[in-house]
N, C-alpha and C positions, 0 to 999 in steps of 0.2 A: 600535614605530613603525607596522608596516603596519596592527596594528588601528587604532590611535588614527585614520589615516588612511582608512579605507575608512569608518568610519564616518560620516565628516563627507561625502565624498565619496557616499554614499546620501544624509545626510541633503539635503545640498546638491539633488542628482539628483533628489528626493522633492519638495521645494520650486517648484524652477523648470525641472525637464521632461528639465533636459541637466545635465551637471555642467560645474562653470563652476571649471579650476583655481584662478583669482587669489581668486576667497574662499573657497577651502579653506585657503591656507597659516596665514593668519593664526588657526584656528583649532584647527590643529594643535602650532603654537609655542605657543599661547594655555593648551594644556593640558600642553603637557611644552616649556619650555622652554630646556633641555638641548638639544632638536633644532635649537638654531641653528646649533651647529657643526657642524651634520652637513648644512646647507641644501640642497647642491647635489644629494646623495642623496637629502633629503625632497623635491626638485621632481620629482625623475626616478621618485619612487613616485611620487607625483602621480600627473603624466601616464600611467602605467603602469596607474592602479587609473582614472584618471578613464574612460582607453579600454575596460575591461574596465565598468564600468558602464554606460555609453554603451548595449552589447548588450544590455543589460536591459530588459525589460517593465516597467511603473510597478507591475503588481500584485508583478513578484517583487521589484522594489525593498523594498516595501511590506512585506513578509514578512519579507524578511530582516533589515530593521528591528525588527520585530515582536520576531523571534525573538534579533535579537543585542542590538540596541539600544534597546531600547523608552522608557526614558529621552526619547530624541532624537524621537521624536512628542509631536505635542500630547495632550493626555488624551483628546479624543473621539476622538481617531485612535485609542487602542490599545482592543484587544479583551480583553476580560473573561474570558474562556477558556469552557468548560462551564458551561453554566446550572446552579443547586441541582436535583437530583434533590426529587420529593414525597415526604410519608411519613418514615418512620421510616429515618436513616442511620445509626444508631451499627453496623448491624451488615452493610453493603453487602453482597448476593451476588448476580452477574448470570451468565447464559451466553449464548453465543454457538453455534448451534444449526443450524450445517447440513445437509443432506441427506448422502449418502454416496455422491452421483452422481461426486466430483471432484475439483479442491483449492479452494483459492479465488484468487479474480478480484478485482478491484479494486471490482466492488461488497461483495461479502463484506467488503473488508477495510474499507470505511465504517460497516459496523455492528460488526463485530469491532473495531474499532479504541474506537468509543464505548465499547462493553461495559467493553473492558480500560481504557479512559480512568477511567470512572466508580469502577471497583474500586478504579485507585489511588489516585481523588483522594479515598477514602472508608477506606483502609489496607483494603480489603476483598479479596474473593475474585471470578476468574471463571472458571467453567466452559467448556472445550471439550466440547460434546453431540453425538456426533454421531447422526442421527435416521437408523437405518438400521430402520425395523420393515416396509418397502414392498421383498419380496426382490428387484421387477420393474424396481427403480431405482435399483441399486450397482454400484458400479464399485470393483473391491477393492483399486483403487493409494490408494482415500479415505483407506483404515483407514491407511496408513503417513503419505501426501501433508498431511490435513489437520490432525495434529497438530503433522509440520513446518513448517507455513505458519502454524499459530498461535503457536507457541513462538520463530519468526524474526520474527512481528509485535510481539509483547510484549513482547521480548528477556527473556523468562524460561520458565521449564517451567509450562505448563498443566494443568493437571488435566482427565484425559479424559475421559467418560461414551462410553457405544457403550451402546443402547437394545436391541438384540438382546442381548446380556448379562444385560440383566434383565428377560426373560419373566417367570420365575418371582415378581417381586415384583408385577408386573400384574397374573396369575393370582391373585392371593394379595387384592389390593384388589377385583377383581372378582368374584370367589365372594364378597365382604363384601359390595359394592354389589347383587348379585344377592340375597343373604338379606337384605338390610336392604328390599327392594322399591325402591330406588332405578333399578335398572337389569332389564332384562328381554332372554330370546331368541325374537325373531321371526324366523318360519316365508314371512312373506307376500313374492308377489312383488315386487318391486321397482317393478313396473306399480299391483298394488291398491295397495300401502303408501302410492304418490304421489297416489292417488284419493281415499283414504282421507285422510290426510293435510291435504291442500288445502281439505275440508270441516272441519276438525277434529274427523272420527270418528275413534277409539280402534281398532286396529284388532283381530283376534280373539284374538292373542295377551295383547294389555297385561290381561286380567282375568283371567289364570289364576293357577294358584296358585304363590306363589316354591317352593313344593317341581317343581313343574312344572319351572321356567326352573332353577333347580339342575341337576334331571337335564339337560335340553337345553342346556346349560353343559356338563355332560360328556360330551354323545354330539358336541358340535362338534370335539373332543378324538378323535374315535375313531370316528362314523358320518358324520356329514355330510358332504356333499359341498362344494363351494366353491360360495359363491352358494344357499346352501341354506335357511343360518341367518348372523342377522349379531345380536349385542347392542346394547342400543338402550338409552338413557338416557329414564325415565320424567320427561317436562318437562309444562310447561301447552300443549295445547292448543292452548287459546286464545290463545296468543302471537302478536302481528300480523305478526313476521315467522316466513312457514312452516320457516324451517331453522332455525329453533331450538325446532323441535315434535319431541320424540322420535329425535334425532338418531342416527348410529349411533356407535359405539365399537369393537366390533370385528369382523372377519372371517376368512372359512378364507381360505387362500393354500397350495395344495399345492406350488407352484413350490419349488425348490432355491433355499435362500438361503445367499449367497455366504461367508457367517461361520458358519450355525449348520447348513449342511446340510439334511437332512429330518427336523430334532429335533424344531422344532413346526411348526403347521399354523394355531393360530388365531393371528394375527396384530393386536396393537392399532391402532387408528389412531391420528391424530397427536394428535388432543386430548386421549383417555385417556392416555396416554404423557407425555404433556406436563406433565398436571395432577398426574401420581403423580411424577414428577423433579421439577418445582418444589417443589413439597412437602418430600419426602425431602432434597431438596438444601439446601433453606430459603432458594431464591430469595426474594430481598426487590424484586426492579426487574427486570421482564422489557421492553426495549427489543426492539422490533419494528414491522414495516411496519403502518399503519395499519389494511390492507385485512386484518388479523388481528383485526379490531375484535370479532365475530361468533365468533369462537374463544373468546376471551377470557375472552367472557359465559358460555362452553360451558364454558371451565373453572374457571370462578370458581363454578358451580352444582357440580362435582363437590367444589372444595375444599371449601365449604359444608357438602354432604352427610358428610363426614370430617370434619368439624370443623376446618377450616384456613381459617386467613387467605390470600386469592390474593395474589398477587404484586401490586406498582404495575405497571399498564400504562403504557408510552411509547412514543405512536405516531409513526412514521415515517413522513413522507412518501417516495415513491419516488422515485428517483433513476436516472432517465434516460441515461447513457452514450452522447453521440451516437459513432456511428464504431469503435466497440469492439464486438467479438465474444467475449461473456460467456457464450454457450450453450455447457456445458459438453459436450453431446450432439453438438450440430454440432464442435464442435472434436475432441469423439474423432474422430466418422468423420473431419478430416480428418489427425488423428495415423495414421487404421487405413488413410488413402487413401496417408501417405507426403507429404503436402503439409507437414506439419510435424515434426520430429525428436523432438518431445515435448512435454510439458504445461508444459518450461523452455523451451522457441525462443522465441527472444530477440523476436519478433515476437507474443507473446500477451501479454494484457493480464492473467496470470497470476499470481499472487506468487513462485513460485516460479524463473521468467524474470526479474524487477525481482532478485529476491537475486541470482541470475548478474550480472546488472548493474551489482549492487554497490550501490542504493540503501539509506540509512539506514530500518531499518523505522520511526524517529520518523516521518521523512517523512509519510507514509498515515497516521499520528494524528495530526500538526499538521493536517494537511488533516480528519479527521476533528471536530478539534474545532473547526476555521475555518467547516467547516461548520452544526456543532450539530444540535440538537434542532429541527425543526420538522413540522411536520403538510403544510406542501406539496410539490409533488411539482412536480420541478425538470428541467431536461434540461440536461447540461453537454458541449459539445463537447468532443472532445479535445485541440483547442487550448488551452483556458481551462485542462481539466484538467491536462494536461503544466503548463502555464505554475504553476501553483500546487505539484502536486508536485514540479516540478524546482527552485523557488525553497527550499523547503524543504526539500528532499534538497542543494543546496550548501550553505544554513547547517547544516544536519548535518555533510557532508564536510568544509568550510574549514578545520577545526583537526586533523583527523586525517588528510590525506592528503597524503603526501610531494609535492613540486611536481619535473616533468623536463619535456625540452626532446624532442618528438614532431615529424618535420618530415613532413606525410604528401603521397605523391607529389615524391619528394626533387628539385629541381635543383641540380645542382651552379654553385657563382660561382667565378670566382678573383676575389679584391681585388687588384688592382696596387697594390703600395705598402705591401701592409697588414705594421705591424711583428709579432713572435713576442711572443703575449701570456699571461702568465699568466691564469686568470679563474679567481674564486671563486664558487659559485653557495649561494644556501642550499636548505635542502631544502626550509624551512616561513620566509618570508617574517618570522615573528615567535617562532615556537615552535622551530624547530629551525635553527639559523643557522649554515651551514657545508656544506661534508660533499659537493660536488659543484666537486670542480675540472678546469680543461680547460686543455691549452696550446696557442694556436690558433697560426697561421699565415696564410697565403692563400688556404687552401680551403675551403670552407663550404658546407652545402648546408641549401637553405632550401624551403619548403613552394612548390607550383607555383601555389598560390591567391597566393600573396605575392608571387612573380616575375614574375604577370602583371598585377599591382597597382602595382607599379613603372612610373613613365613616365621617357621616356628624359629626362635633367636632372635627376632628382628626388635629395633627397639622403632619408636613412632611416639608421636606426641598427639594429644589430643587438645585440640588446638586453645592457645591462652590459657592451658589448665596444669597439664603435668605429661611427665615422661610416660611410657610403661613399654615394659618387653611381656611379649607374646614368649610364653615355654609352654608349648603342646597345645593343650588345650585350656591351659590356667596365662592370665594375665600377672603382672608384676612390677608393681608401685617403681620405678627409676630414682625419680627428681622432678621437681618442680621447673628449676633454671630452665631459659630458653638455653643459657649459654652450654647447660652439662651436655646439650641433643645436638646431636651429629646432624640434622634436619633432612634424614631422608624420606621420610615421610610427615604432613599433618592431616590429620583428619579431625570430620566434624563429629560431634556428639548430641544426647538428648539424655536429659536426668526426669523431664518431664515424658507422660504418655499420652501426650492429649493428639489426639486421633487427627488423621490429615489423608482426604483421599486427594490426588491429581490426575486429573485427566491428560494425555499425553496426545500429541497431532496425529496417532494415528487409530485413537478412539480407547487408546488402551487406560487400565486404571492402575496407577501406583501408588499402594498404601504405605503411611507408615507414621511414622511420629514424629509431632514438631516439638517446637519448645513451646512453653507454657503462652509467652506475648502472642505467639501465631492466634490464640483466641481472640486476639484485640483488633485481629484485622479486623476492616470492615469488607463488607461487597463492594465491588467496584475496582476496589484499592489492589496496586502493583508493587509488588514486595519481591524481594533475591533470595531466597533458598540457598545459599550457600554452598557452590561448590554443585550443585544440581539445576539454578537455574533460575531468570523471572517467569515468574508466575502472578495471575488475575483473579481473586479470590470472587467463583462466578455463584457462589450461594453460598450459605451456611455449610454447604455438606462437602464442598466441592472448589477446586482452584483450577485451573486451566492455563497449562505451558504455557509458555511464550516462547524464550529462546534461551 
């Protein structure tokens, strides 16, 4: 009953702005007419799900349509999902390719999200890379942090590359590209090389002989100093634009690096690295920012040279975060200043914070693919963003998380009059129906946001239980009936006092009282507060928002 109902009640909401009870019932009977002997229950969901839509934004209306009911929009209204990838799909493989600065952020998880989208909707494969070959810019929580943030985003085990790992296969294609004259080691300084360069003269190195750049191949290994010799891809010249005249590939880095120690010294850059994994790995779709355009080309002449097919490029436009703090750098120091408890405080726009949280990792691919494929480059506040991934993370949550009654900053009522009631609660509205009973009496305490929403006269129902009117400061027993309540208000209640703190996203704590089952949660587990919110029960002491 309650899905048949919410449905109509969005689609209603979708429609005309507000959800308007009186033409919802008729289309709820219309579909399960069996529920007419059950009317006075199916008015009081009504009015129960109309209020709870009501709070809704029209885009997460919109969503959650999308996502549950899609039927219920008109066809131009529903979205097509992922665009066709170009090229060749019988054998999909993509990665996702971060640095090794940190975990990932809610921009990461827009492209990581595409990558692993595209894999699946192709039965294919995606790579976790991670690009640690720069020692001067790792942070070594990466090596553990970013596999867990990829395999909680995908809800499956990724496959991991780490690029320091494989020096020696570098090595191995670079003494080929070095003998074959594709690639050379220059000597010059970084000053001539740009003078030279700019004119498109050839600089004194590019005419020696590959037994030459061999040897100097192996003394970068063993003489050189850093900045001494760097290896350089023999391109045209002539090319209009100058970075992509004789580019470099790799360089010495004496520095201690955080995985390999002081084991090597010549270090690849990012394109040779890049172009030897796509390859080996047999990337077929490398999805990236557009401003990789100039890379691309850098390593689509390497695959060339080897005899390989490059990868399909898919450029990204960027994606702007207004309001969010994505700098993975700024936010160590202020982990190392002690302003934040870690790279999970509930306050980073981090993945690893939203799983504390309890969000559904679909969530950030629904969004991922609402967003799609495009070439421009967008700015999205954090309003719009919250509002889209929260609408998407409740159609995630709505069928899997148990429903209890949270009264936060409790007052206590007494009801004059009020009789000794049994009450039966369900746990899930449709899916788990039972399981939460209470025997009330006169005492009640109810949230202080609701007790001061109360005007004196007014009557209010306390929800599945009975009537009562507020006079002054005394409350006063009504009626039971849903049907005697004028239904301008329901509110939740608690007969129990068992103690509930919540952490809220902006580190804040809201206490107060849940009902007695809240003790049954476990850690881990995602449960709806009712009328307050999902919430992540993140220890015995302690639950953590969600949305």
């Amino acid at each position: 009953m309650h899905e048949i109902i919410r449905k109509y009640v969005l689609q209603n909401a979708h429609r005309y702005g507000k959800p308007e009870p009186g033409r919802i019932i008729g289309k709820v009977l219309g579909e399960n007419p069996q529920l007419r002997a059950q009317a006075r229950e199916v008015n009081e969901t009504i009015r129960e799900i109309c209020e709870e839509v009501s709070s809704l934004s029209a885009e997460e209306i919109l969503i959650e349509l999308e996502d549950k009911f899609p039927e219920l929009l008109e066809k131009k209204e529903r979205k097509s999902g992922l665009k066709d990838l170009p090229g060749d799909t019988s054998k999909v493989v993509t990665r996702f390719a971060p640095s090794a600065s940190g975990p990932l952020h809610i921009g990461h998880a827009y492209v990581a999200s595409l990558n692993i989208e595209y894999a699946k909707k192709y039965g294919g494969k995606c790579y976790l890379r991670i690009e640690d070959t720069n020692p001067n810019n790792i942070d070594p929580v990466a090596y553990t942090l970013l596999p867990r943030d990829m395999n909680w985003l995908a809800e499956e085990d990724i496959e991991v590359i780490i690029q320091s790992d494989r020096l020696e296969l570098y090595y191995a294609y670079a003494l080929r590209l070095i003998e074959e004259n594709w690639m050379y080691v220059c000597t010059c300084s970084p000053e001539d090389f740009r003078e030279l360069i700019a004119t498109s003269t050839p600089c004194p190195c590019r005419t020696l002989s590959c037994e030459e750049h061999v040897s100097r191949w192996k003394k970068m290994h063993t003489e050189f100093h850093a900045g001494e010799a760097v290896v350089r891809w023999r391109s045209d010249l002539g090319h209009k634009n100058p970075a992509m005249r004789d580019f470099p590939l790799f360089r010495i880095v004496t520095d201690e690096h955080p995985r390999q120690g002081k084991k090597y010294r010549v270090w690849p850059l990012m394109n040779f690295a890049v172009a030897i994994d796509d390859m080996e790995l047999r990337v077929t779709h490398a999805i990236r920012g557009k401003d990789h355009a100039d890379n691309a080309k850098r390593q689509a002449l390497i695959h060339a040279a080897l005899g390989h097919t490059t990868p399909e490029s898919i450029p990204l436009g960027r994606i702007n975060f207004e309001g969010f703090e994505v700098s993975t750098s700024k936010t160590r120091e202020k982990i190392e200043a002690g302003e934040y408890e870690g790279w999970d405080d509930i306050r980073l726009p981090f993945l690893g914070a939203f799983a504390r949280r309890g969000f559904a990792p679909i969530a950030f691919r629904k969004y991922a693919i609402d967003v799609g494929i495009s070439k421009t480059d967008k700015s999205v506040t954090m309003e719009d963003y919250y509002k889209a991934l929260y609408a998407h993370n409740k159609a995630a949550l709505e069928e899997i998380a148990d429903r209890y009654f949270f009264v936060a900053q409790p007052v206590k009522i007494t009801v004059e009059g009020a009789p000794s009631i049994h009450v039966v609660l369900d746990r899930h509205p449709e899916l788990r129906k039972g399981g939460r009973e209470h025997n009330t009496a006169s005492v009640f305490y109810i949230a202080a946001d609701d007790y001061a929403s109360i005007s004196d006269g007014e009557e209010f129902r306390l929800r599945d239980c009975m009537n009562v009117r507020r006079e002054g400061d005394n409350f006063v027993f009504v009626s039971l009936s849903y049907q005697d309540f004028s239904g301008k208000k329901i509110i939740h209640w608690s007969v129990d006092e068992e103690p509930v703190v919540v952490r809220m996203p902006d580190n804040t704590l809201v206490q107060g009282y849940g009902e007695k089952y809240v003790a049954d949660v476990r850690v881990g587990d995602v449960v709806q507060f009712e009328r307050f919110g999902f919430v992540r029960k993140d220890s015995e002491d302690e639950f953590w928002y969600g949305c």
